[in-house]
C-alpha positions in Angstrom: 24.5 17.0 11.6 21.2 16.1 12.7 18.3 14.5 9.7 14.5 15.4 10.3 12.7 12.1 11.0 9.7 11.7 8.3 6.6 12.2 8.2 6.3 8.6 7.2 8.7 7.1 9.8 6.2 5.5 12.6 6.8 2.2 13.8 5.6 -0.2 11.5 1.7 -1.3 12.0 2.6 -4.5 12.9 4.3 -3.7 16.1 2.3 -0.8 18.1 4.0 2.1 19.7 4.0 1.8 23.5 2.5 5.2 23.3 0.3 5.2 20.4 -1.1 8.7 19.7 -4.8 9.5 20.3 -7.7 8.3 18.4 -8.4 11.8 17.5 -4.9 12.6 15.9 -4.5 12.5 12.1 -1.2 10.8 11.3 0.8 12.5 8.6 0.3 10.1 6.0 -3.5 10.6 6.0 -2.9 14.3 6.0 -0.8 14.0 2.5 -3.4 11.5 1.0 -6.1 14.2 1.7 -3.8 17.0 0.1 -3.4 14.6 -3.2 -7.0 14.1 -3.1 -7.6 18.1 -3.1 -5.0 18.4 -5.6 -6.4 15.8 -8.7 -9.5 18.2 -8.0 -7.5 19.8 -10.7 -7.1 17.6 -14.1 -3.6 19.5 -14.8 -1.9 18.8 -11.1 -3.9 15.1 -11.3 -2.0 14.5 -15.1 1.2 15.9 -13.6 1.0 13.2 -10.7 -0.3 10.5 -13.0 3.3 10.6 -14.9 5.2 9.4 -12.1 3.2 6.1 -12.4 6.2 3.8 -11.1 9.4 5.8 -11.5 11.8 6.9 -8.7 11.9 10.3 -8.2 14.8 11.3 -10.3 12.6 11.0 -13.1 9.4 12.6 -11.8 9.9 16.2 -13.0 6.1 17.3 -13.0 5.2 16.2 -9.9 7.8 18.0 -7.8 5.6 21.4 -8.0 2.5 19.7 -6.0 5.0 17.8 -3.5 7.8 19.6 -2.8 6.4 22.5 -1.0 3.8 20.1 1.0 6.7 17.7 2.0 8.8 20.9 3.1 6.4 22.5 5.2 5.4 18.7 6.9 9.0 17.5 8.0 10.2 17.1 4.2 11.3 13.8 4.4 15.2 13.2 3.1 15.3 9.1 3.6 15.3 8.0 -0.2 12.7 5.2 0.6 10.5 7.6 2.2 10.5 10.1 -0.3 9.6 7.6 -2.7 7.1 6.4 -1.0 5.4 9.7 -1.2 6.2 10.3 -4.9 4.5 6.4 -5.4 1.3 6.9 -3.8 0.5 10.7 -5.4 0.6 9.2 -8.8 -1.6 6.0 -7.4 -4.0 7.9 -6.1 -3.5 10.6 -9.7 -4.2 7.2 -11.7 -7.0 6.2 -10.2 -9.9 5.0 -12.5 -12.7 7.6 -13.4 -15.3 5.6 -11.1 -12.7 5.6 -8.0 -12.0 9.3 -8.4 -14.9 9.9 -6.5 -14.4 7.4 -4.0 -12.3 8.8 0.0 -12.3 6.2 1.8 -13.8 6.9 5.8 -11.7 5.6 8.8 -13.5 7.6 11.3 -13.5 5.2 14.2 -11.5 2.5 12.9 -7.9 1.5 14.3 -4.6 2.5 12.3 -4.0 -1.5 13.5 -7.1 -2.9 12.0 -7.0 -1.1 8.4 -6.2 -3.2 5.4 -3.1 -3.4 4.1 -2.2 -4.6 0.8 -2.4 -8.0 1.5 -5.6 -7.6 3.1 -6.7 -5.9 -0.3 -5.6 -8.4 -2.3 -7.8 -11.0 -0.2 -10.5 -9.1 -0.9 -10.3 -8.9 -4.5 -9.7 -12.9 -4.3 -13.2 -13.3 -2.3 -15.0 -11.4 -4.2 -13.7 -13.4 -7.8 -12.4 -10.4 -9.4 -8.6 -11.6 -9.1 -7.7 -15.3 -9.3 -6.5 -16.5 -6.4 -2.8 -18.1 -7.4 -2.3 -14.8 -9.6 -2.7 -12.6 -6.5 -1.2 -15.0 -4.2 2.7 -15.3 -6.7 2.2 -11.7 -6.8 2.5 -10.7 -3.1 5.0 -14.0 -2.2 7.3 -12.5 -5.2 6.7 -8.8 -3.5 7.4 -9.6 -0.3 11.3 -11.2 -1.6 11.9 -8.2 -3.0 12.9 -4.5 -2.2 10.4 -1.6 -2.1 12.5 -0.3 -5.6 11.5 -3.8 -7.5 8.0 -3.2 -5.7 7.1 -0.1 -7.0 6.9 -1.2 -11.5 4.1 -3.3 -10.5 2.0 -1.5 -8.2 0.1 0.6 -10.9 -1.3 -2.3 -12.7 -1.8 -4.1 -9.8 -3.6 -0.8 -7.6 -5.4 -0.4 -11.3 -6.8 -3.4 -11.1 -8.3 -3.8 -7.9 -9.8 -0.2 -8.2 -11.2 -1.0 -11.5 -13.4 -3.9 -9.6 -14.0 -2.1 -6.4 -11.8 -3.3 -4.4 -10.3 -0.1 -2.2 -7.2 0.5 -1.0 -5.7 2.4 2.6 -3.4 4.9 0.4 -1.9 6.2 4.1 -1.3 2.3 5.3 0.1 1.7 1.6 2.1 4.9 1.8 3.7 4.1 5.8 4.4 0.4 4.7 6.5 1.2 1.4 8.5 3.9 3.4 8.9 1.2 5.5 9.3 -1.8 3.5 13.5 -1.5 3.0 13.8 -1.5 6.5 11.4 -3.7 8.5 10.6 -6.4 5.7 9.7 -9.3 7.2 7.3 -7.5 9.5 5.8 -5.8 6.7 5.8 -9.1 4.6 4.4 -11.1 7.5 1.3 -8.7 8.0 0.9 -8.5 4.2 0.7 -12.6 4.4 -1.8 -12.6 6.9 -3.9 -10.8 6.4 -4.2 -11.7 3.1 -4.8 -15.2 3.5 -7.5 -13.9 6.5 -9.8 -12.3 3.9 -9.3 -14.1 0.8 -11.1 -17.6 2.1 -12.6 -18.0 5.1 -12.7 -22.1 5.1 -9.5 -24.8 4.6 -8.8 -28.1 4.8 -8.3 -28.9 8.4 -5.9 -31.7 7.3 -3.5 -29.8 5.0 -4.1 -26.3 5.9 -4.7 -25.3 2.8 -7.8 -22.8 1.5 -10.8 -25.3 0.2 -10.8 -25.1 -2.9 -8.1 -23.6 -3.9 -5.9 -23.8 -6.9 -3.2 -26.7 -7.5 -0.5 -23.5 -7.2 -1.6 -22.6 -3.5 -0.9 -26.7 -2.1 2.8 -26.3 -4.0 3.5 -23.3 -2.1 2.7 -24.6 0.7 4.8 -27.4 0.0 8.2 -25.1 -0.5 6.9 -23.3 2.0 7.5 -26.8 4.6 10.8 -27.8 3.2 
């Protein structure tokens, strides 16, 4: 008995296909954020997403009318990670604040390999003051110990807060890394890492490494992180 492979399942970011597919081609995850964004045109399909704010799938009833048939005529994806995945990221982009609802993000031109990830949003929201910086920083160490199921709770008031500022998020990246995130953690972690800690400060200390001016939470991490 054969499974379909996902619409999700690409190699990881973090390591490039030898073959990766044209500049031109739309990857399947940006086709599914543009069908949730056509479908919270509606304020009843947008509610039903919105419920499934951080619950597996077993318990997301109302959304299965807007996904199921998408997700069945796209590869429908049977890997429980994946499908979740999927599930998680409609009711993200459902919840998003009134003054984001507006907002599609262009990557016209930009590599899949140079779009922000998570981490890379959570640096952003660090340099631009709107999160404190040992907050964000516990909160991605903590996610990236962890399985996607103990990730997905905390993403809606962590997604809700960066929108709320400005801060934008790459729904397909977010969607391809949780599919992921079960199986090819420490890659995922790794890029999460980095590229947070490349857009959160720009300057450290060229003696200890550490971001100037950073809080007393960041030099004990750092600490651990050398035992």
């Amino acid at each position: 008995m054969t499974t379909s492979v996902p619409a999700a399942s690409v190699p990881p970011p973090s390591d490039p296909p030898a073959t990766a597919p044209p500049a031109t081609a739309r990857r399947g995850s940006d086709a599914f954020v543009a069908h949730v964004h056509h479908l919270c045109q509606s304020t009843q399909a947008r509610a039903a997403l919105r419920r499934g704010l951080g619950l597996p799938v077993e318990r997301c009833n109302t959304m299965h009318r807007y996904l199921v048939p998408w997700l069945r005529d796209h590869d429908d994806p049977h890997h429980a990670d994946v499908r979740r995945a999927y599930y998680a990221v409609a009711s993200l982009i459902a919840a998003r604040p009134r003054a984001a609802r507006d907002t599609v993000p262009d990557h016209a031109g930009i590599s899949w390999f140079q779009r922000p990830n998570l981490g890379a949003s959570l640096g952003q929201g660090v340099a631009a003051k709107v999160m404190k910086g040992n907050s964000a920083e516990s909160s991605l160490h903590l996610m990236t110990r962890q399985s996607a199921d103990a990730i997905h709770p905390s993403l809606p008031a962590l997604i809700r807060q960066l929108q709320s500022s400005g801060i934008a998020v790459d729904w397909a990246v977010l969607l391809e890394d949780l599919a992921w995130f079960n199986r090819s953690r420490d890659r995922i972690a790794t890029r999460w890492l980095e590229d947070y800690f490349r857009t959160s400060t720009r300057t450290t200390d060229p003696d200890t490494g550490i971001p100037t001016g950073a809080d007393p939470a960041h030099a004990d991490l750092a600490e651990e992180n050398d035992r």
